[in-house]
C-alpha positions as CSV (number, residue, x, y, z in Angstrom):
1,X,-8.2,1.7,-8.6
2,X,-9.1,3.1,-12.0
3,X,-12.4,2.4,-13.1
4,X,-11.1,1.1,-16.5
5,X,-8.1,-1.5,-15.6
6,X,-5.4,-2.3,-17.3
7,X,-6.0,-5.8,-18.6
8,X,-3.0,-8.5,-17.8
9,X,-2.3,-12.1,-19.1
10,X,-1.5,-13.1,-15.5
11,X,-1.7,-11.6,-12.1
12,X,-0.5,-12.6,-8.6
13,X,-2.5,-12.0,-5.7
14,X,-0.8,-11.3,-2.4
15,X,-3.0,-12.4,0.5
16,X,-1.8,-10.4,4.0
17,X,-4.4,-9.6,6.6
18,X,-7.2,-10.0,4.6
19,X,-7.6,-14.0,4.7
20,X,-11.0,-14.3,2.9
21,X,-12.1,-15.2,-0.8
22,X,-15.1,-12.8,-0.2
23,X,-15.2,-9.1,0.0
24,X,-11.5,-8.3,-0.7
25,X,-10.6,-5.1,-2.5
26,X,-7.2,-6.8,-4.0
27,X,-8.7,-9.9,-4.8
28,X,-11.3,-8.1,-7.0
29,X,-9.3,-6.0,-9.0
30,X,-6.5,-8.9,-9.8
31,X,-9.8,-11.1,-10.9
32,X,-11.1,-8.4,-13.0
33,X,-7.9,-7.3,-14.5
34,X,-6.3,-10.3,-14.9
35,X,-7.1,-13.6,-17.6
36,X,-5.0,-16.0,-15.2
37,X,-5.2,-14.9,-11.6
38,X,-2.7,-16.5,-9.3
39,X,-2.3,-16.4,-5.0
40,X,-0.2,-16.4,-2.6
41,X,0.9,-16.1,1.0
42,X,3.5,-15.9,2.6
43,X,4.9,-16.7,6.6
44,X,7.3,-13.7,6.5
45,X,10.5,-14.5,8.3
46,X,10.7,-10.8,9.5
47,X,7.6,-10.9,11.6
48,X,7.9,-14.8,12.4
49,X,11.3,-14.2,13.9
50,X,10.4,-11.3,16.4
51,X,7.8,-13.3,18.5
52,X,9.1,-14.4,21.8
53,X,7.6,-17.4,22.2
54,X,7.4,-21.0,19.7
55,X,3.8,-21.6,20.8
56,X,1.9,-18.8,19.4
57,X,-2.3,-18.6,19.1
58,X,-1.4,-15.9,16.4
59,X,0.3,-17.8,14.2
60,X,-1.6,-20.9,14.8
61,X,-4.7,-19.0,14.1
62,X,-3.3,-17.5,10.8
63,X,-1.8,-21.2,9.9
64,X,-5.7,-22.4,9.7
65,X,-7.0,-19.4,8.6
66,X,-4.6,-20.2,5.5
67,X,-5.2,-23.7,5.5
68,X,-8.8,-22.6,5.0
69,X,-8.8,-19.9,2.4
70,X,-6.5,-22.7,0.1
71,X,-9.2,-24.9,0.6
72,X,-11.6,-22.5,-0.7
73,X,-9.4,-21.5,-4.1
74,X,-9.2,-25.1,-4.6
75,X,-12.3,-25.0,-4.4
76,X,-13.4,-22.3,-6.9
77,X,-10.2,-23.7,-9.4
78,X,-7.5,-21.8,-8.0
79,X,-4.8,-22.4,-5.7
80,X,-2.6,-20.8,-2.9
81,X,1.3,-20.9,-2.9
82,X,2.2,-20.5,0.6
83,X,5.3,-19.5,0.9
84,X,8.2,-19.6,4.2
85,X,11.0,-16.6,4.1
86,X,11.1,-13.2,3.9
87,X,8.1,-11.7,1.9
88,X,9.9,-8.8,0.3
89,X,11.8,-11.4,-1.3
90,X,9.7,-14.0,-2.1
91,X,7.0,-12.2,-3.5
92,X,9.1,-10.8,-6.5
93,X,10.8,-14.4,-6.8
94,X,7.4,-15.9,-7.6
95,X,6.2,-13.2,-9.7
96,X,9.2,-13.9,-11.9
97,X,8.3,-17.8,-11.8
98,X,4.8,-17.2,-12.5
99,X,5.3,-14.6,-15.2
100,X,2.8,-12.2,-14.2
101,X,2.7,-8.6,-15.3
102,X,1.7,-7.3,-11.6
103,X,0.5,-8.1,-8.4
104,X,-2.1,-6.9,-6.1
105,X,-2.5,-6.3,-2.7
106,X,-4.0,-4.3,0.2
107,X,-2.4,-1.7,1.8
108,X,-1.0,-2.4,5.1
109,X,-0.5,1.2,6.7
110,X,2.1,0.3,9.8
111,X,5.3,1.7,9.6
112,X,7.5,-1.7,8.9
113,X,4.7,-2.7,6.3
114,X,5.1,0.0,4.0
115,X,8.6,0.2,4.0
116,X,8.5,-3.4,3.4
117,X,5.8,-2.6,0.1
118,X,8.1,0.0,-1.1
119,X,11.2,-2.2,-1.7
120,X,8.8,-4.8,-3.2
121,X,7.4,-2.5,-5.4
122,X,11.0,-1.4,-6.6
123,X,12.2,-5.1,-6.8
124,X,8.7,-5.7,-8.9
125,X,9.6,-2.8,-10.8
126,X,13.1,-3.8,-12.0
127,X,11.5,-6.5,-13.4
128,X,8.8,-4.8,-15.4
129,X,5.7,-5.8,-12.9
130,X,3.3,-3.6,-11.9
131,X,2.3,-3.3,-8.2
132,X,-0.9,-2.4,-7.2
133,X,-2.3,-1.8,-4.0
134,X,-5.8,-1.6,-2.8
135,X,-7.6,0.0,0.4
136,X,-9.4,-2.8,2.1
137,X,-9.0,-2.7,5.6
138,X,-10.7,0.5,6.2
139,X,-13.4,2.3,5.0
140,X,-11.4,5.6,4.5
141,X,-7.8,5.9,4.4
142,X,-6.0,8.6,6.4
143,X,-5.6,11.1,3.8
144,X,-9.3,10.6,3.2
145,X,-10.9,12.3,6.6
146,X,-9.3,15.5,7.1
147,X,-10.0,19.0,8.9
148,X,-11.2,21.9,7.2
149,X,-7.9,23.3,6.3
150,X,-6.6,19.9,4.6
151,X,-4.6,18.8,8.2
152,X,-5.1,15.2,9.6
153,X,-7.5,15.4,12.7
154,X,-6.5,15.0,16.6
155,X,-9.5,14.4,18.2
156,X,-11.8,11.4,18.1
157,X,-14.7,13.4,18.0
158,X,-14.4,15.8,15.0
159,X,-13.2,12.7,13.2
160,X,-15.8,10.8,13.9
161,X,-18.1,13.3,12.4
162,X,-16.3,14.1,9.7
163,X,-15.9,10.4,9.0
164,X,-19.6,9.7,9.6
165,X,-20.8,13.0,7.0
166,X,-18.4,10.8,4.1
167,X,-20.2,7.8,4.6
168,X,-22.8,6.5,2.1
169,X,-24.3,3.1,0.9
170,X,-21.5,2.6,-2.0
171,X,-18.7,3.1,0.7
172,X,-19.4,-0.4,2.3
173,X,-21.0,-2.4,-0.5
174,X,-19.1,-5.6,-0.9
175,X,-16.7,-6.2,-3.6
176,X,-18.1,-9.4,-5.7
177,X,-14.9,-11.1,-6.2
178,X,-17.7,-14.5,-6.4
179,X,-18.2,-13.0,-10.4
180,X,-15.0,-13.7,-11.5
181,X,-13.4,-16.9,-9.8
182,X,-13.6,-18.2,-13.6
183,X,-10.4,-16.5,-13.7
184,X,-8.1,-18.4,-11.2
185,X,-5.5,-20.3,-12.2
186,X,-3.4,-22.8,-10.6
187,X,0.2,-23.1,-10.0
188,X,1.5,-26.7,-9.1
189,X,1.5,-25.1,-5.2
190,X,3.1,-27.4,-3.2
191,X,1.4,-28.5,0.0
192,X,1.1,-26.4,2.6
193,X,4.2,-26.1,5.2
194,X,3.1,-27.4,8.9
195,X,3.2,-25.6,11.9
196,X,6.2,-27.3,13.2
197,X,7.9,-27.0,9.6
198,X,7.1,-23.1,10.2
199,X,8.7,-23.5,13.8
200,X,6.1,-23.1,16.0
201,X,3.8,-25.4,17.9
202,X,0.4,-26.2,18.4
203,X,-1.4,-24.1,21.2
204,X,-4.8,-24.4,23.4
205,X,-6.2,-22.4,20.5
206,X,-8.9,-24.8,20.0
207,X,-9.4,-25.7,23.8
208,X,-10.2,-21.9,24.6
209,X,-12.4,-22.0,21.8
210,X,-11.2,-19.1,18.8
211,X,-12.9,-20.2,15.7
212,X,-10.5,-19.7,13.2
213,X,-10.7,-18.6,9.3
214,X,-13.6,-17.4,7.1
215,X,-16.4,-20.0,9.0
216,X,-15.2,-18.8,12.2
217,X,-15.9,-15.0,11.4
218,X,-19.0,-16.2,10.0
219,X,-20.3,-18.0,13.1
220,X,-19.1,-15.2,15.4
221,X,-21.2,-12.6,13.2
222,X,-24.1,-14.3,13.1
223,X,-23.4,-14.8,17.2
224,X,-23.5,-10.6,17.5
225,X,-25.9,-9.9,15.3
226,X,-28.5,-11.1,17.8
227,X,-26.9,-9.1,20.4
228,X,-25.9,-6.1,18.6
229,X,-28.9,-3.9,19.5
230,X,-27.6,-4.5,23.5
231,X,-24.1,-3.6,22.7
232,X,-24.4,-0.2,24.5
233,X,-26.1,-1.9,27.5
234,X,-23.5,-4.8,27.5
235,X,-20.3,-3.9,26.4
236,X,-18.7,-2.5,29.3
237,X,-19.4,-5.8,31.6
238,X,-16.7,-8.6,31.2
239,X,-18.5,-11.3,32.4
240,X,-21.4,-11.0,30.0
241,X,-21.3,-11.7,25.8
242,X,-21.9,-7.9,25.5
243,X,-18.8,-8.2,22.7
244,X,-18.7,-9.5,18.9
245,X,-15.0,-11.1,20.1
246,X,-14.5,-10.1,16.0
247,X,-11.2,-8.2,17.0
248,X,-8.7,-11.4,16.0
249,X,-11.0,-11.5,12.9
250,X,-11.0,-8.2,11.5
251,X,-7.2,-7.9,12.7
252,X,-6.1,-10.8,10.3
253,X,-9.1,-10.1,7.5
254,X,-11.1,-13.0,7.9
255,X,-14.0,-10.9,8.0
256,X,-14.1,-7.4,6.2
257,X,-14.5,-4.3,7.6
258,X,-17.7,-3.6,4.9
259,X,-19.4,-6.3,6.4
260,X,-19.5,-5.1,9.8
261,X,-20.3,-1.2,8.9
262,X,-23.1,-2.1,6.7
263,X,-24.2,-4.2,9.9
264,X,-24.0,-1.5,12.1
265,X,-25.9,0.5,9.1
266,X,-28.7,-2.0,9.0
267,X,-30.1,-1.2,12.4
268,X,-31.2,1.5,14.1
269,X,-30.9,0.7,18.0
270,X,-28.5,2.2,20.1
271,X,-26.1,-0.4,20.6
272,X,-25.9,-0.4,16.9
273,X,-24.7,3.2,17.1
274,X,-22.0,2.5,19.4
275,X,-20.6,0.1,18.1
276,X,-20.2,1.6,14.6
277,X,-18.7,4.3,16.5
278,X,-15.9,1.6,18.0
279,X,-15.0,0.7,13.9
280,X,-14.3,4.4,13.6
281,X,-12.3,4.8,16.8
282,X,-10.0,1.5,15.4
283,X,-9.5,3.8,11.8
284,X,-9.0,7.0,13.8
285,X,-6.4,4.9,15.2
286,X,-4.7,4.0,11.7
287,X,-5.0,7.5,10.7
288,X,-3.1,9.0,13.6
289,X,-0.2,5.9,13.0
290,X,-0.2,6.9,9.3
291,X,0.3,10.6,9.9
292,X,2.8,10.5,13.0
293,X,4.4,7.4,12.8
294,X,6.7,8.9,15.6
295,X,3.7,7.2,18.2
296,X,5.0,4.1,17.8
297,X,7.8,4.7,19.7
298,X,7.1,8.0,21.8
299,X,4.4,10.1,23.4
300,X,1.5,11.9,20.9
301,X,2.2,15.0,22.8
302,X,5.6,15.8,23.2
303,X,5.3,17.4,26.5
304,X,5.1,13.7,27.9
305,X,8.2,12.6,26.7
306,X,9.6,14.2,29.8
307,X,7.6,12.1,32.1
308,X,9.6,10.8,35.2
309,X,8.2,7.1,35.4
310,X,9.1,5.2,38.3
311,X,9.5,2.0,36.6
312,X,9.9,-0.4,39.5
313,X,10.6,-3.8,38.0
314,X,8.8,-5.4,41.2
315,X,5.8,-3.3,40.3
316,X,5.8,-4.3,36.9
317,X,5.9,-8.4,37.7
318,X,3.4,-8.2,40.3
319,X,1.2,-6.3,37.8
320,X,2.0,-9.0,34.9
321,X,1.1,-11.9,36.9
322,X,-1.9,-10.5,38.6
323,X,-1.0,-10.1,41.9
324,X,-1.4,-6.7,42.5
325,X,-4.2,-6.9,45.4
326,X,-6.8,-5.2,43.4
327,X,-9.1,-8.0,41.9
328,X,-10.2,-6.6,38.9
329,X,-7.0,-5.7,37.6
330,X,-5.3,-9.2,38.9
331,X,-8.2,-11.0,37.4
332,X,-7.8,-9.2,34.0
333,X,-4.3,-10.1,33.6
334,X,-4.9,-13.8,34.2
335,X,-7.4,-13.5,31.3
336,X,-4.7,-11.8,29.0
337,X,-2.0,-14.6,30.4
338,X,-4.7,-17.5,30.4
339,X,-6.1,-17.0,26.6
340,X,-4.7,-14.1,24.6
341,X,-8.4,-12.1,25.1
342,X,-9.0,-9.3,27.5
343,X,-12.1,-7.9,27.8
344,X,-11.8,-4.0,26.3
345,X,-13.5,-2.0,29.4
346,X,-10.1,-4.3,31.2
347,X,-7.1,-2.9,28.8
348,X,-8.1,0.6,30.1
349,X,-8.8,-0.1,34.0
350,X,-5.3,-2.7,33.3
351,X,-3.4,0.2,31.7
352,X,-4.6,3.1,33.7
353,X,-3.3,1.2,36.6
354,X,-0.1,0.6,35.4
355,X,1.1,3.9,34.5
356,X,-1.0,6.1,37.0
357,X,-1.3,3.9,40.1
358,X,1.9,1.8,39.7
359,X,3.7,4.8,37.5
360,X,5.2,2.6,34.7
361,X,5.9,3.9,31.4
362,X,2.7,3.2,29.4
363,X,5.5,1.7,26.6
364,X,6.1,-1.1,29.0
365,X,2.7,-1.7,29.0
366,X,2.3,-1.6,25.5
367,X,4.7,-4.1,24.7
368,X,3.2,-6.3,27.4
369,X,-0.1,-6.4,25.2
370,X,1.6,-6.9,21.5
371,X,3.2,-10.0,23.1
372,X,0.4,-11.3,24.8
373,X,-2.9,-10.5,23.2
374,X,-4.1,-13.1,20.1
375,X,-5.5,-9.7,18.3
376,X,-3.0,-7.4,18.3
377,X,-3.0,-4.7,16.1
378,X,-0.1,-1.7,16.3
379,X,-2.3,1.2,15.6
380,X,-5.1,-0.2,18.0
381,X,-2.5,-1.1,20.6
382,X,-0.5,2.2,21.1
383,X,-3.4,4.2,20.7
384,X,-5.1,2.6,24.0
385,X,-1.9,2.8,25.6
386,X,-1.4,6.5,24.7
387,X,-5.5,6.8,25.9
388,X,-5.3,4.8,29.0
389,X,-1.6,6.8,30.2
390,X,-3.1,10.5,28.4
391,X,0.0,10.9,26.1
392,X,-2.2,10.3,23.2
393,X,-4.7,12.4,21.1
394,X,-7.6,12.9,23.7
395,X,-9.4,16.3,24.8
396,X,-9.5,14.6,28.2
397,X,-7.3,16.5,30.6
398,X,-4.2,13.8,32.3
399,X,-5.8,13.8,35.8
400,X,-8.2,11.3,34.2
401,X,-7.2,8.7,36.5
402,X,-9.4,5.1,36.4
403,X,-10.2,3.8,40.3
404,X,-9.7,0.3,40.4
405,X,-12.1,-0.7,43.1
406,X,-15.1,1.8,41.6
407,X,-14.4,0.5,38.1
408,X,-14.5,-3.0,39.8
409,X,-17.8,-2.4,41.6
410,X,-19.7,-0.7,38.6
411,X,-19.0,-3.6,35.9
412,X,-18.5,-6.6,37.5
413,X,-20.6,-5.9,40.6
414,X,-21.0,-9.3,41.9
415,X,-17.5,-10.0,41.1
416,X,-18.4,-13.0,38.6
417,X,-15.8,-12.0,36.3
418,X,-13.3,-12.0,39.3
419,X,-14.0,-14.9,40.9
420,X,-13.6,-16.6,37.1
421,X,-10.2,-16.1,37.5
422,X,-9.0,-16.1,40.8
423,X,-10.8,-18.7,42.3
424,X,-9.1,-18.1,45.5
425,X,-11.4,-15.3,45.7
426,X,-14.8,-17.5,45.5
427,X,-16.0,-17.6,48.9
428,X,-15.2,-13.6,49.4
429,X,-18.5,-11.8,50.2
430,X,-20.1,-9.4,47.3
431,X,-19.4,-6.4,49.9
432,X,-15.8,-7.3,50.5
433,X,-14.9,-8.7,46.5
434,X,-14.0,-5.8,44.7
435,X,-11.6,-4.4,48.1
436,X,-10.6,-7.8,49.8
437,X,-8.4,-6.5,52.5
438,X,-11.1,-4.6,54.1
439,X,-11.7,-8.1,55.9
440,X,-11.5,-8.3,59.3
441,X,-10.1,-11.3,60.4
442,X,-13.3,-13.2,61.4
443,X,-14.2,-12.7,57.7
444,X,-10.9,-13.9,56.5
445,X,-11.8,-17.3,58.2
446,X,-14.9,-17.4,57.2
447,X,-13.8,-17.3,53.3
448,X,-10.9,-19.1,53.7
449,X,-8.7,-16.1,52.3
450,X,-6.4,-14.3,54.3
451,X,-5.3,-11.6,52.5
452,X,-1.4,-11.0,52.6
453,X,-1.1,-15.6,52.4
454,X,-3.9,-16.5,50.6
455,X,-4.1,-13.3,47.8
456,X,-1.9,-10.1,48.3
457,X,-2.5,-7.1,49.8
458,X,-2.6,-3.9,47.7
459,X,0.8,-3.3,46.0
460,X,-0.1,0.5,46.6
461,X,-2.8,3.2,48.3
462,X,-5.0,4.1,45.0
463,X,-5.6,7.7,47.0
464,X,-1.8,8.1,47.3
465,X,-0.7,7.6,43.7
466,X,-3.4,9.4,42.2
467,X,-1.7,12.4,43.4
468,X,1.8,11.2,42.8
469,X,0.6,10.5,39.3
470,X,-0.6,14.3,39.3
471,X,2.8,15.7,40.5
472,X,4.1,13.7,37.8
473,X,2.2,15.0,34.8
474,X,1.8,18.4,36.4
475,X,6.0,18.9,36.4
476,X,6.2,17.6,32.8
477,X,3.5,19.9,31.2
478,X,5.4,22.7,33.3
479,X,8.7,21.7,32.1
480,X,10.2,24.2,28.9
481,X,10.0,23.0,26.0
């Protein structure tokens, strides 16, 4: 945004992914341009329609995240007209209603989002309203970290450090949106449509215990901030709080991005390090989406379009219903099924199994996730997938290849984690947990699991499909382009 606004009689505020009062790039500039500043939201149709099931913890989550952000305009004299149909047609319907000379959002940067802006910004425009959009979500935009020569960047690392050598203090200071609430205005908003008006249902949301909305974020931050210093030590162990669990927060924008950097800023530890350097691998992600949109649907590097994936359907149940006779991996996918969360060190031992030890296409995989996962973000998403299956943007070669039972015995090495979720597991022996059918038969009885009845035996030999899975990628780098 300029530095000296344009000054409007009334403004519209279009809330998104960004469900806070505080903080909020788009939010600021509508207050401080605008004499009469409106909000809205809107459950879009377009996405609402796609999602397989009626009982979603997304939308659930959203629908009190909204619920609480109203509360909160209400609160400060302003109000929030939430809205049910398809955004790029009711946003430019209300503006009209309203009368306001433009509206203000953040800028979304996947794909369907941005076409989606575009034909709002032409509908807006036809009627003589300025659009304006704001960065919010990320620190810098796409455009904004580049090579050398001006090109968009490849590789994590270079990014990183050219990302890192941008940042100063003014980069993550928050915007004071709290200066200007004088200016909200309300709009006779009518209340707020229900869950089951929206058609969807309530989930176990509250059961598995996801604070929602603007407190949530808050709790959860407060939560981290006395663990941050131990990310590094932590973070790779499942069945200890070595996370923030921010992910469903930052993904819908009830806490800002600012926040967390100048967190990460704030302390000088190790762990503090590392996990600033996890916020930059999520907008290296963006980045790489905004650039080559084409990863949304195929491989980063061509050559890996030609991969010859086996794709057994068999293969790919027993791997989404956890019963692939390796713990670790069957015990991460009854998390994912369970509660919407898996634990981030699981989606790349989960994923690495699935294409390189089960050889499914990493795109199966992918989808797998955006259905399933409460904090699913399409940049973040496919660009672990691409990671996990080494199709994506990585120096690391393709015969990267996770093992299942080591990854098992170095981060959950008493198997607690396991044993959380198959409990048919619990009386297993430490030594025999992380590779059950090594039992002998006296130990079967002694647990009371019998591998092959009581859990199944390996779906495949590890040692085996680690070279398939090297014939595989070998033949498709060789292939002509």
């Amino acid at each position: 945004m300029a530095q000296n606004e344009a000054l409007y009689a009334k403004t519209l505020v279009w809330f998104r992914r960004d469900l806070r009062t505080h903080d909020h790039a788009a939010f600021y500039h509508a207050l401080k341009s605008g004499y009469a500043v409106y909000c809205a939201f809107v459950f879009d149709t377009e996405i609402l329609e796609q999602l397989p099931r009626r009982a979603d913890r997304r939308v659930e989550f959203i629908w009190h995240s909204v619920r609480e952000l109203a509360r909160a305009l209400r609160q400060y004299g302003g109000d929030l007209q939430v809205l049910h149909g398809r955004a790029r047609d009711e946003i430019p319907k209300l503006a009209a209603r309203l009368g306001v000379q433009a509206v203000y959002a953040n800028r979304d940067y996947e794909p369907l989002a941005r076409e989606r802006d575009a034909e709002v910004a032409g509908a807006l425009a036809e009627c003589g309203v300025t659009f304006q959009t704001c960065k919010d979500q990320v620190i810098f935009e796409g455009g904004e970290v580049l090579t050398q020569s001006g090109k968009p960047f490849s590789v994590f690392t270079p990014y990183k450090n050219a990302w890192l050598s941008k940042l100063d203090d003014p980069c993550f200071q928050p915007y004071p949106t709290e200066n200007y609430f004088n200016r909200l205005a309300q709009s006779d908003a009518p209340a707020m449509p229900s869950l089951p008006a929206l058609g969807f249902e309530t989930t176990d949301l509250k059961e598995l215990k996801f604070d929602t909305g603007m407190e949530g974020a808050s709790k959860l931050l407060r939560s981290f901030e006395l663990r941050v210093d131990d990310y590094a030590a932590t973070r790779d162990f499942p069945e200890l709080a070595g996370t923030s669990r921010l992910s469903l927060h930052l993904r819908f924008g009830t806490v800002s991005i600012r926040k967390l950097v100048a967190l990460a800023r704030a302390r000088s530890s190790r762990g503090a390090e590392v996990w600033l350097s996890e916020l930059i691998w999520r907008e290296f992600y963006f980045a790489i989406l905004l650039h080559h949109p084409r990863v949304a649907k195929s491989a980063f590097r061509p050559e890996y379009n030609a991969l010859e994936f086996e794709n057994r359907e068999d293969c790919f149940a027993a791997w989404r219903e956890g019963r692939t006779g390796y713990p670790l991996v069957d015990a991460a996918m009854h998390q994912i099924n369970q509660t919407g969360y898996m634990h981030n060190r699981l989606r790349m031992v989960t994923a690495s199994f699935l294409v390189k030890d089960l050889g499914i296409d990493w795109r199966w995989g992918e989808e797998y996730f955006a259905a399933n996962l409460n904090d699913f973000d399409l940049a973040a998403n496919n660009g672990g997938w691409q990671w996990a299956s080494s199709t994506g943007c990585d120096a690391q070669p393709y015969f990267r290849i996770f093992n299942p039972v080591t990854q098992s015995e170095r981060f959950d090495p008493e198997g607690r984690f396991i044993r959380s979720f198959l409990p048919q597991l619990a009386g297993v022996p430490n030594r025999f947990i992380h590779a059950p059918w090594k039992m002998g038969p006296d130990d079967e009885q002694k647990t009371g699991c019998v591998v092959g009845r009581d859990y199944p035996a390996p779906i495949v030999d590890h040692a085996l499909a680690r070279i398939k899975t090297l014939e595989r990628y070998g033949k498709a780098k060789r292939r002509p382009a």
